[in-house]
C-alpha positions in Angstrom: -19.9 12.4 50.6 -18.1 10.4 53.4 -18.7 11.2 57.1 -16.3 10.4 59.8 -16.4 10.9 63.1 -12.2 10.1 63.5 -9.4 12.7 62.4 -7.3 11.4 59.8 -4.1 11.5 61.4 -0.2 10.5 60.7 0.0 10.8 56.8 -0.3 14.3 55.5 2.5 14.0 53.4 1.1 11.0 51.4 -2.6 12.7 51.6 -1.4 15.4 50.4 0.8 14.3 47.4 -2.6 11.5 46.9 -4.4 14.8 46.3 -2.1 16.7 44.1 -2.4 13.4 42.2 -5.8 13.5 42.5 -6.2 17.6 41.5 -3.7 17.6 38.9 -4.4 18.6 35.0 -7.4 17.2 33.1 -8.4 13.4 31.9 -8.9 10.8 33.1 -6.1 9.3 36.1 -5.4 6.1 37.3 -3.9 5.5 41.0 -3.6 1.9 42.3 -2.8 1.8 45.8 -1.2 -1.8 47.2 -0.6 -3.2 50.5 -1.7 -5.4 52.9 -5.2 -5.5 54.4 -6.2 -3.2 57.5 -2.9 -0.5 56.6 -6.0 2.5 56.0 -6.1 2.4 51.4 -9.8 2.8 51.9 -9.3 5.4 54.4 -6.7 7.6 52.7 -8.4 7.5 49.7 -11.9 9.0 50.8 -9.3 11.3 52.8 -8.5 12.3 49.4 -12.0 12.1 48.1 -13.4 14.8 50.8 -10.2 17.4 50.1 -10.7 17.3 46.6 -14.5 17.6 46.8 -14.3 20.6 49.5 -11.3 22.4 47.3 -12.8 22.0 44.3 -16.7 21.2 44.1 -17.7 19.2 41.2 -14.4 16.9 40.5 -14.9 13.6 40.4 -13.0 11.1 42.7 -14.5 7.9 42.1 -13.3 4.7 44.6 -13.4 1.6 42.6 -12.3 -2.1 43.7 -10.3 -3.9 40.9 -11.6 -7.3 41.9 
């Protein structure tokens, strides 16, 4: 998975409601995240990525770029 030496700091409220997103029921989910360049998308979302994996090992949380 992702390995970062920084602390993910100043957003636990949106991590975690990114990761009850994330977590929640079965299927397939969609989450589009938008705002300017450098704000820390990329870096929430494998925030997300290594919660999810470490709460519950084997869910899926792919990163995809729409472009």
């Amino acid at each position: 998975m992702f390995h970062h030496r920084a602390v993910f700091v100043g957003r636990g409220d949106l991590l975690d409601r990114v990761s009850a997103f994330a977590k929640g029921g079965k299927g397939s989910k969609a989450l589009i995240l938008s705002a300017p360049g450098g704000i820390g998308k990329t870096r929430l979302l494998r925030a997300v990525a290594e919660r999810v994996e470490a709460e519950e090992p084997g869910r899926l949380v792919r990163l995809t770029n729409p472009i």
